[in-house]
N, C-alpha and C positions, 0 to 999 in steps of 0.2 A: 103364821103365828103372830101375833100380837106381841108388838116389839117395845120397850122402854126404852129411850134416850135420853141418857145421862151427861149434862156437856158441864166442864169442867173450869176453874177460874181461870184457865188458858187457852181456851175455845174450843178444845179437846173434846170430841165426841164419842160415847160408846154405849152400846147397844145391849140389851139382853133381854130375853123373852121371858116367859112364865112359865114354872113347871107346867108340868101334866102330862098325857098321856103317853109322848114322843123323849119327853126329858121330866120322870119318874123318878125320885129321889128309888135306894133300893133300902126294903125294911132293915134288911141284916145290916149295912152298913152305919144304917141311924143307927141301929143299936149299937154298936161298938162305939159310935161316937159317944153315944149318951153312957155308955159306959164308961167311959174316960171322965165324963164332967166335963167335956170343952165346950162351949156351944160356941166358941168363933168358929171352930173345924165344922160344925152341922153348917154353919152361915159359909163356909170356901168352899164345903162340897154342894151348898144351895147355888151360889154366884157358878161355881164353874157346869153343874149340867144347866144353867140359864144364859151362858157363854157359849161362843164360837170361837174358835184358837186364836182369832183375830183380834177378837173382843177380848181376852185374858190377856195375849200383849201388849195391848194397849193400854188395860188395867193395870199392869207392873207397872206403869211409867207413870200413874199419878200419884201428886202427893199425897200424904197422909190424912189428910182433911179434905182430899178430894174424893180419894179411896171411900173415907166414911159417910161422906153424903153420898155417892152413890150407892154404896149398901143400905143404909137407911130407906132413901128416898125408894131404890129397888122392890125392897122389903116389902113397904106401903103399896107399891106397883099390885106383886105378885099376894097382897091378904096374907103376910107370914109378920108376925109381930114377934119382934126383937126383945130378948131382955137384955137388962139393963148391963 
């Protein structure tokens, strides 16, 4: 798989790949998200099937503004454009 590495203002590195066929969002669950109106919850359930347990603890441990350039910059990775 084709991997994203994201390194952090603390030399913090972490990894995540691009949906698709192995790690396949699941329809029914979009739909519930989008039911809700949340789209950070669609962008936690995108980051974590583009995660490995390794990769999501290490995620909890950066900052706030490290967290969001990663999801951003991921984002951009994996062709999934963010609203605002």
């Amino acid at each position: 798989e084709e991997v994203f590495v994201f390194k952090a203002t603390d030399g913090t590195t972490v990894g995540l790949t691009k949906l698709g066929p192995k790690r396949r969002p699941k329809p029914g669950k979009l739909a519930l998200l989008d039911e809700q109106g949340d789209g950070i919850k669609v962008l936690w359930y995108f980051l974590k099937l583009a995660s490995s347990d390794v990769s999501r603890e290490v995620q909890a441990e950066l900052d706030e503004e490290d967290y969001a350039e990663m999801a951003r910059e991921w984002a951009e990775f994996a062709g999934i454009e963010l609203g605002e």
